[in-house]
Biopython code that builds the backbone (N, CA, C, O; Angstrom):
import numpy as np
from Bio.PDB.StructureBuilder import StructureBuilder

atoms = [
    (1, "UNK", "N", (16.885, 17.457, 19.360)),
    (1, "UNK", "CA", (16.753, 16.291, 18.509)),
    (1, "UNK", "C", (17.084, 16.696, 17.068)),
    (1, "UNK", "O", (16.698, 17.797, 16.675)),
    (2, "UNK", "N", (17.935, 15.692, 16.057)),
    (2, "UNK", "CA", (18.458, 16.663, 15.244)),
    (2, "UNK", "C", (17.151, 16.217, 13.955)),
    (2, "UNK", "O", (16.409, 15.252, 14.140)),
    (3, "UNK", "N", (17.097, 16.743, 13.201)),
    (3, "UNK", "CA", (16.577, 17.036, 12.311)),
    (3, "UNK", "C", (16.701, 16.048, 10.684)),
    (3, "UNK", "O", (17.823, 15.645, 10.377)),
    (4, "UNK", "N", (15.649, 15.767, 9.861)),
    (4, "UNK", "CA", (16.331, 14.805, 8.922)),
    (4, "UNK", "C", (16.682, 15.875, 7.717)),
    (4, "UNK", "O", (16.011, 16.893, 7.890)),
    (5, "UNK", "N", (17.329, 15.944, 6.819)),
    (5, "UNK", "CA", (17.734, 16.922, 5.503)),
    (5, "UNK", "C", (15.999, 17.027, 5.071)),
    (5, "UNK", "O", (15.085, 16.219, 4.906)),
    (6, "UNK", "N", (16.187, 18.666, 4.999)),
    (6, "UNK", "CA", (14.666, 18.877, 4.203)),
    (6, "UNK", "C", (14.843, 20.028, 2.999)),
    (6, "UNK", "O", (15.112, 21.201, 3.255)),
    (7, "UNK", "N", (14.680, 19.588, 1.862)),
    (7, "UNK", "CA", (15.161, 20.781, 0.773)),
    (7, "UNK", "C", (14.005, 21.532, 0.983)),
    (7, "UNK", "O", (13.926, 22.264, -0.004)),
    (8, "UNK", "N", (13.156, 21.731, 1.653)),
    (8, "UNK", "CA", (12.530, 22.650, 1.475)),
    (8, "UNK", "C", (12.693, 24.071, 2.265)),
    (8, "UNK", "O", (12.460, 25.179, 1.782)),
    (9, "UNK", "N", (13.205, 23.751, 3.761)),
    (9, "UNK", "CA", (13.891, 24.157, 4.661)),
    (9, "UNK", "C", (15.236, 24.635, 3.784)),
    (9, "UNK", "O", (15.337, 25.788, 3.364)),
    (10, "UNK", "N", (16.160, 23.708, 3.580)),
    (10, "UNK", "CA", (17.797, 24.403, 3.596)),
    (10, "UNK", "C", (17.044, 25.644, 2.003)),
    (10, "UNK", "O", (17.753, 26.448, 1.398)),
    (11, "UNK", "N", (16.011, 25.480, 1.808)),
    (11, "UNK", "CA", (15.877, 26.609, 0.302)),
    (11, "UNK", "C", (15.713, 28.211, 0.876)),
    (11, "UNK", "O", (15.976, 29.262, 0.291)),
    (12, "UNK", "N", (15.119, 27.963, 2.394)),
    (12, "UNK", "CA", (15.285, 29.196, 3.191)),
    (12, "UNK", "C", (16.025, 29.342, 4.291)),
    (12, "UNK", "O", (15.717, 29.930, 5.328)),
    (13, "UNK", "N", (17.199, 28.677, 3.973)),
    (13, "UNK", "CA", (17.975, 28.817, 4.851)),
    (13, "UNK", "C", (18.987, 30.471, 4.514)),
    (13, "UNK", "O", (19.683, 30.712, 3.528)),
    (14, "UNK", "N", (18.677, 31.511, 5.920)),
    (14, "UNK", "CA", (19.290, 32.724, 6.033)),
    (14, "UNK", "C", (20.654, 32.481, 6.415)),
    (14, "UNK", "O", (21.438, 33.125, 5.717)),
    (15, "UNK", "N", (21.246, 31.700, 7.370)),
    (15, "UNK", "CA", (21.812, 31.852, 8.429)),
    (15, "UNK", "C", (22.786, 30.561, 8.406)),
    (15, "UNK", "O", (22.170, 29.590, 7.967)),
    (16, "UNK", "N", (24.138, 30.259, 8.751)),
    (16, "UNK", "CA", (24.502, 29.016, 9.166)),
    (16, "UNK", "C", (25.024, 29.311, 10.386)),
    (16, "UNK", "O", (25.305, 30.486, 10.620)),
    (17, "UNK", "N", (25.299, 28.055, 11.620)),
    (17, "UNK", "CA", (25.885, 27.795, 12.609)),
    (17, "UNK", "C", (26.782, 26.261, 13.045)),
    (17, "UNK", "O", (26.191, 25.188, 13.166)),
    (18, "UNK", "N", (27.423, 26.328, 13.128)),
    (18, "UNK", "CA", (28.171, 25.417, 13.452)),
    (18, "UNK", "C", (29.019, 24.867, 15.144)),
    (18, "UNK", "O", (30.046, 25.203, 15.734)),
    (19, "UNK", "N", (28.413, 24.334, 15.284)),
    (19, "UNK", "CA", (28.694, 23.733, 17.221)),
    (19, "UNK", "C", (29.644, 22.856, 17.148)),
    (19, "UNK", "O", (29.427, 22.016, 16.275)),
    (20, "UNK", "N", (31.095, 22.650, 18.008)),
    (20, "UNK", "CA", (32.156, 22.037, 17.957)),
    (20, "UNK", "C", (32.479, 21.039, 19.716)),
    (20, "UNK", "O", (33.504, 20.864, 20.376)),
    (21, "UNK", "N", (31.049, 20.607, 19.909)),
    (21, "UNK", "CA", (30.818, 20.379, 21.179)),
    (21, "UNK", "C", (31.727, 18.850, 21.577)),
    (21, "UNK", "O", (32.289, 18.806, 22.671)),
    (22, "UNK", "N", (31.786, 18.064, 20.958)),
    (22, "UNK", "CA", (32.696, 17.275, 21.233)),
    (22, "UNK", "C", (34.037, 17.004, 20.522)),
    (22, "UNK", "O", (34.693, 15.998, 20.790)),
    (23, "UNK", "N", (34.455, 17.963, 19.565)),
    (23, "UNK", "CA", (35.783, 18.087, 18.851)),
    (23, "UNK", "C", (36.958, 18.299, 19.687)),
    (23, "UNK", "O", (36.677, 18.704, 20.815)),
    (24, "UNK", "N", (38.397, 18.110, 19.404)),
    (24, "UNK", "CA", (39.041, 17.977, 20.240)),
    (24, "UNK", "C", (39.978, 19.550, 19.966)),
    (24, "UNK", "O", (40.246, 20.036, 18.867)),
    (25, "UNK", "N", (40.260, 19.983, 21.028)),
    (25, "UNK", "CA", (40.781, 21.793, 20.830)),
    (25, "UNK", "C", (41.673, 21.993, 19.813)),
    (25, "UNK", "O", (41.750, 23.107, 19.295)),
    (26, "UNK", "N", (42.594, 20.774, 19.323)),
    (26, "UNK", "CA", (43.598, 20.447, 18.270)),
    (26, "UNK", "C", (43.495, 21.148, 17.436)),
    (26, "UNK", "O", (44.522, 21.691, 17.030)),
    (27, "UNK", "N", (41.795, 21.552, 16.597)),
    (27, "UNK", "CA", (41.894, 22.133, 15.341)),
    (27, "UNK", "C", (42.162, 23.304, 15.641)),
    (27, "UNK", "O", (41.900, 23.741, 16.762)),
    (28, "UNK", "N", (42.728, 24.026, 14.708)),
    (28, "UNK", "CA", (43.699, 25.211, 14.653)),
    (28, "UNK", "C", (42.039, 26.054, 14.172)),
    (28, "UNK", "O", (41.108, 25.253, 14.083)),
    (29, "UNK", "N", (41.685, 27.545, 13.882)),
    (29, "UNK", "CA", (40.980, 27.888, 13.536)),
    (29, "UNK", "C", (40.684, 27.745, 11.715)),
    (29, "UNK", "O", (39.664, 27.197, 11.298)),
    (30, "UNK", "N", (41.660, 28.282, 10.852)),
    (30, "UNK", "CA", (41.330, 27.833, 9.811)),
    (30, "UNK", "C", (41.478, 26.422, 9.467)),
    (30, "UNK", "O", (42.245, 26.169, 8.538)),
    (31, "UNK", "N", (40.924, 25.528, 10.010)),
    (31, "UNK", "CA", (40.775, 23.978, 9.736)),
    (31, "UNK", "C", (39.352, 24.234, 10.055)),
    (31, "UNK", "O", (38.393, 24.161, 9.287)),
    (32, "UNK", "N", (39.369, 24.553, 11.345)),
    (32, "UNK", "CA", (37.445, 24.202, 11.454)),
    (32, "UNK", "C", (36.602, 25.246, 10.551)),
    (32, "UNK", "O", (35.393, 25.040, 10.445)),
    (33, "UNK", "N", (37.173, 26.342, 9.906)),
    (33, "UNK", "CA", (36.567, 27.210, 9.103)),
    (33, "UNK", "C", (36.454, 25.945, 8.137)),
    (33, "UNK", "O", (35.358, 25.392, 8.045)),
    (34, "UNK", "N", (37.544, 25.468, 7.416)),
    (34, "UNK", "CA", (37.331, 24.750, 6.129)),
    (34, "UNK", "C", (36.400, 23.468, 6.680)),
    (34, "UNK", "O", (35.931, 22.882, 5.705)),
    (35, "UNK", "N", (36.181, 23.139, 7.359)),
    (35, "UNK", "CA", (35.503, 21.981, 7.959)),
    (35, "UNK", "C", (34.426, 22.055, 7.869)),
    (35, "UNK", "O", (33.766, 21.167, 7.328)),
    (36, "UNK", "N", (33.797, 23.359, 8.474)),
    (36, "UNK", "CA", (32.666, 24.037, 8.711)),
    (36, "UNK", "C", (32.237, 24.312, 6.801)),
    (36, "UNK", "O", (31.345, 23.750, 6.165)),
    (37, "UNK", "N", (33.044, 25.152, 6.403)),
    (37, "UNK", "CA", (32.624, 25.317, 5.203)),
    (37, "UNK", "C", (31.744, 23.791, 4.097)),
    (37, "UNK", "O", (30.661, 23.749, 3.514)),
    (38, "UNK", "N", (33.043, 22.606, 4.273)),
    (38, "UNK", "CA", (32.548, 21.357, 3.991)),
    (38, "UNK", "C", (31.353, 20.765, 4.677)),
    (38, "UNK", "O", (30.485, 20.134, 4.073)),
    (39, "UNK", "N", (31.350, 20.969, 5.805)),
    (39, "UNK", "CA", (29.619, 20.257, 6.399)),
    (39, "UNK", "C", (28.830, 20.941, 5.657)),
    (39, "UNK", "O", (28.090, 20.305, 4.907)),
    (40, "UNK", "N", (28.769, 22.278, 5.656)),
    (40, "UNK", "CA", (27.728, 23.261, 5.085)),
    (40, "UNK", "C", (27.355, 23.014, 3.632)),
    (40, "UNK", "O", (26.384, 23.354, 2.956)),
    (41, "UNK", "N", (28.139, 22.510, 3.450)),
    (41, "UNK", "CA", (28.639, 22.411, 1.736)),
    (41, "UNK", "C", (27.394, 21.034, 1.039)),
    (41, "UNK", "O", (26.739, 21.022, -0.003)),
    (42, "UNK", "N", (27.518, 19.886, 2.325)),
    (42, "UNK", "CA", (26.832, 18.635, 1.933)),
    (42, "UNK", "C", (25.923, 18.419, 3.432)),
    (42, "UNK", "O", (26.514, 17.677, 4.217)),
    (43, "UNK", "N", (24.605, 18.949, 3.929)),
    (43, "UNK", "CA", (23.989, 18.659, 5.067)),
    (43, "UNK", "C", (23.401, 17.780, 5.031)),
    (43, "UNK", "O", (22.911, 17.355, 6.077)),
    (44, "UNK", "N", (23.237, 17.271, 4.085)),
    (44, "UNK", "CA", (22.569, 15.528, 3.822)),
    (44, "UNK", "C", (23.156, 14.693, 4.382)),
    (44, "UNK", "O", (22.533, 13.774, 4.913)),
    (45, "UNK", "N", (24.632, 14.763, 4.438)),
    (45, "UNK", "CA", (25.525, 13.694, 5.314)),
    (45, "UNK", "C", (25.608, 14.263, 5.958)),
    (45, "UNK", "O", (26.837, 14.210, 6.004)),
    (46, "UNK", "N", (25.214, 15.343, 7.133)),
    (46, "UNK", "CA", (25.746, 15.369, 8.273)),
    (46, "UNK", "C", (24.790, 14.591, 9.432)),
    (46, "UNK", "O", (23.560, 14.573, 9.469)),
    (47, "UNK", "N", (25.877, 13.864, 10.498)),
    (47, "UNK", "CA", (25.089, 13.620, 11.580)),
    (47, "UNK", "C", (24.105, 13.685, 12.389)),
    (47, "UNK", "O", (23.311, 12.812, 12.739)),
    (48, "UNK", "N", (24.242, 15.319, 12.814)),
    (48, "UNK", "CA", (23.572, 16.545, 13.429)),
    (48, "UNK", "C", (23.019, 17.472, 13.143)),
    (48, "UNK", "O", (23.703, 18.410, 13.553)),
    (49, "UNK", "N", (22.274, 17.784, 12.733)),
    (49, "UNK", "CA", (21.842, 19.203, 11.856)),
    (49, "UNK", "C", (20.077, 19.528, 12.272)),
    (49, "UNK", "O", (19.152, 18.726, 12.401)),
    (50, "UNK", "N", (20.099, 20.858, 12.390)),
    (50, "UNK", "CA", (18.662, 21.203, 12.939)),
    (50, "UNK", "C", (18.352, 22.548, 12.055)),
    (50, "UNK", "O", (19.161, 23.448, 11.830)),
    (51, "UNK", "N", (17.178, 22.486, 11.667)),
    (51, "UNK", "CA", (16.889, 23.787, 11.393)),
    (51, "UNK", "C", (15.958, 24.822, 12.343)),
    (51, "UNK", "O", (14.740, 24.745, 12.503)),
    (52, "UNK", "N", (16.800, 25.726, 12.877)),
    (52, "UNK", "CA", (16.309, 26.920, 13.696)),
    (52, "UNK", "C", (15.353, 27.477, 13.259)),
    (52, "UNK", "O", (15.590, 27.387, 12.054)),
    (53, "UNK", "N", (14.296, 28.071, 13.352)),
    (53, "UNK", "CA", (13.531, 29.355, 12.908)),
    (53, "UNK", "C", (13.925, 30.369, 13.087)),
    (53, "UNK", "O", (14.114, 30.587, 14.284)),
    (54, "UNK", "N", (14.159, 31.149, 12.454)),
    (54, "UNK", "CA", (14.417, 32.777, 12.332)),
    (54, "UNK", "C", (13.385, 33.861, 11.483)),
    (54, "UNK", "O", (12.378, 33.590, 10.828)),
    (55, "UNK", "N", (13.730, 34.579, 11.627)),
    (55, "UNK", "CA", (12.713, 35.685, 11.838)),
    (55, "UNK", "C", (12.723, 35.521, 10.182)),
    (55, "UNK", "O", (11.569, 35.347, 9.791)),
    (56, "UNK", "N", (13.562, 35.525, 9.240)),
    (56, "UNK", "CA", (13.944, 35.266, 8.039)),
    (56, "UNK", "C", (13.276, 34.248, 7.009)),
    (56, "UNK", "O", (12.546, 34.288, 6.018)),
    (57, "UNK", "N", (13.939, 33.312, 7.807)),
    (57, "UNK", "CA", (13.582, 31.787, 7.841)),
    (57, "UNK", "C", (14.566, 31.019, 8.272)),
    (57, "UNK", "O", (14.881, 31.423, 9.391)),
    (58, "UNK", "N", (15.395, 29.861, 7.864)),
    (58, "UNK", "CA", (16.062, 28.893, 9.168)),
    (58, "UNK", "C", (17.446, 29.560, 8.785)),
    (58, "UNK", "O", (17.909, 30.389, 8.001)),
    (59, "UNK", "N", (17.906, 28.545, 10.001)),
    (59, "UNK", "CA", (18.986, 29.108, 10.627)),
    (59, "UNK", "C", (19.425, 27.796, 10.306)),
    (59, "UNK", "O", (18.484, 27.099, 10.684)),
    (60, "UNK", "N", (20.666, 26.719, 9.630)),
    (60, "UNK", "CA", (21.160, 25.756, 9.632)),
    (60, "UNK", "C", (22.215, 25.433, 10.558)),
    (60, "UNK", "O", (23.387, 25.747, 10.353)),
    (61, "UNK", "N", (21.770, 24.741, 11.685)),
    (61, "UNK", "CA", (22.711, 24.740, 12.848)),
    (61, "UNK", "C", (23.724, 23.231, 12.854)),
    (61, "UNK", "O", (23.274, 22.449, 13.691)),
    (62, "UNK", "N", (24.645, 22.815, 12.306)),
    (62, "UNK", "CA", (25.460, 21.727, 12.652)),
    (62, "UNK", "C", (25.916, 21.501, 13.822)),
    (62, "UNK", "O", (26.536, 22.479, 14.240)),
    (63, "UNK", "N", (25.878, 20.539, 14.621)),
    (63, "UNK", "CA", (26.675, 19.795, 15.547)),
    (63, "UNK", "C", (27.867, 19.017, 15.001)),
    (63, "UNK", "O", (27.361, 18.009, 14.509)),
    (64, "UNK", "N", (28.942, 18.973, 14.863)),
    (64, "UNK", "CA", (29.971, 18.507, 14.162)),
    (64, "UNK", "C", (30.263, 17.236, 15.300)),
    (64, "UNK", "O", (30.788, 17.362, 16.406)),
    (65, "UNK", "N", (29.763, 16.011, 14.677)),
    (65, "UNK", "CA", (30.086, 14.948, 15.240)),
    (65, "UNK", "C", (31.999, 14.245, 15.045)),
    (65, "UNK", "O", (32.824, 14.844, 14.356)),
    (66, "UNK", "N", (32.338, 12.876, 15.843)),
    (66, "UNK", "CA", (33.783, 12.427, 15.352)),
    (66, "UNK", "C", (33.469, 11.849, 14.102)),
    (66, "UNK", "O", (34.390, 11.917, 13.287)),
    (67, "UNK", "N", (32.322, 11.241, 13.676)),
    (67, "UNK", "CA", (31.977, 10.501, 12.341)),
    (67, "UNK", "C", (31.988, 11.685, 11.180)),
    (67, "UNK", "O", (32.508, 11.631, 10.065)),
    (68, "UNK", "N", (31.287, 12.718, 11.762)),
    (68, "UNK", "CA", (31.838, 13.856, 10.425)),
    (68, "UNK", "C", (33.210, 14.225, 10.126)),
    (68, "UNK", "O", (33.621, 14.639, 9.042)),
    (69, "UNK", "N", (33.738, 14.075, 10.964)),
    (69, "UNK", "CA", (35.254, 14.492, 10.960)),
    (69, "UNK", "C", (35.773, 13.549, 9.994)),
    (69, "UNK", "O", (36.264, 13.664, 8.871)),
    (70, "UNK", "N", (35.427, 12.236, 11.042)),
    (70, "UNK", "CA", (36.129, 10.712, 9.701)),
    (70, "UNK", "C", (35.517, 10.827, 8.641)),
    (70, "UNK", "O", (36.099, 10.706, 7.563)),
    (71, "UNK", "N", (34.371, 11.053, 8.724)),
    (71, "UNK", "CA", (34.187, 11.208, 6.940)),
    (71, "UNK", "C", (34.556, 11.884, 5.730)),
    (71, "UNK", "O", (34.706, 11.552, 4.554)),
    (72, "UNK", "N", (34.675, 13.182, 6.550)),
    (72, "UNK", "CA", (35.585, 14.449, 5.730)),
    (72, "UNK", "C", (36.761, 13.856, 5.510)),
    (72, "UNK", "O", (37.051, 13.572, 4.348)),
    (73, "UNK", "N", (37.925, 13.467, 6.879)),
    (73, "UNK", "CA", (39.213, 13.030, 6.650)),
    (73, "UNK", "C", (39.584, 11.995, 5.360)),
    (73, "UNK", "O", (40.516, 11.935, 4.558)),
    (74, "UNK", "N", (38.385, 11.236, 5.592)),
    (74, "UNK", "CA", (38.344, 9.819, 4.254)),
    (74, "UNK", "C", (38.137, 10.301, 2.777)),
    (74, "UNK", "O", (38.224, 9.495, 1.851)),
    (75, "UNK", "N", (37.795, 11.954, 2.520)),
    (75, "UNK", "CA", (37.664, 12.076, 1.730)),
    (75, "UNK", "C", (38.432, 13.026, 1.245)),
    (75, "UNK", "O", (38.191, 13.677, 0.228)),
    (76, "UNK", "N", (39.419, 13.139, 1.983)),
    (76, "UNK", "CA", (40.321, 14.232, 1.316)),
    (76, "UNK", "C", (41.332, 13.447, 0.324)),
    (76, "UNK", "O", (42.161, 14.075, -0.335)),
]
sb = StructureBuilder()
sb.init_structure("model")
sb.init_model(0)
sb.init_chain("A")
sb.init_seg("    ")
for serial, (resi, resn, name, xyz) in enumerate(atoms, 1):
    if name == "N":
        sb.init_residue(resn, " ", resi, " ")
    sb.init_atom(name, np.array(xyz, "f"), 0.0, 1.0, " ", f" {name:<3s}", serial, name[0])
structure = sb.get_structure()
């Protein structure tokens, strides 16, 4: 279940992850790097997002939805 934006969480965030579970194989690797970089960049708008526990503290895990995609695309 994903998670709502918590600044208190992303302030210990160690770790990012990014899941490409319904994206289509199309993206080349440096696209989903820069993609990935942009979700990471703004997790308030993302769709999907959970924070993991780690031994650290969280782990920021994205699910990269098609609405993140359109949203990024709309904003280039």
């Amino acid at each position: 279940m994903p998670d709502k934006f918590d600044p208190y969480r992303e302030a210990l965030v160690v770790e990012e992850k990014t899941i490409w579970s319904d994206i289509p194989d199309e993206l080349s690797d440096p696209q989903r790097t820069e993609l990935a970089r942009k979700l990471h960049a703004d997790p308030a708008a993302c769709g999907n997002l959970e924070y993991v526990r780690v031994y650290t503290g969280f782990c920021r895990q994205i699910t990269v939805t098609p609405d993140d995609l359109a949203r990024l695309n709309a904003g280039v």
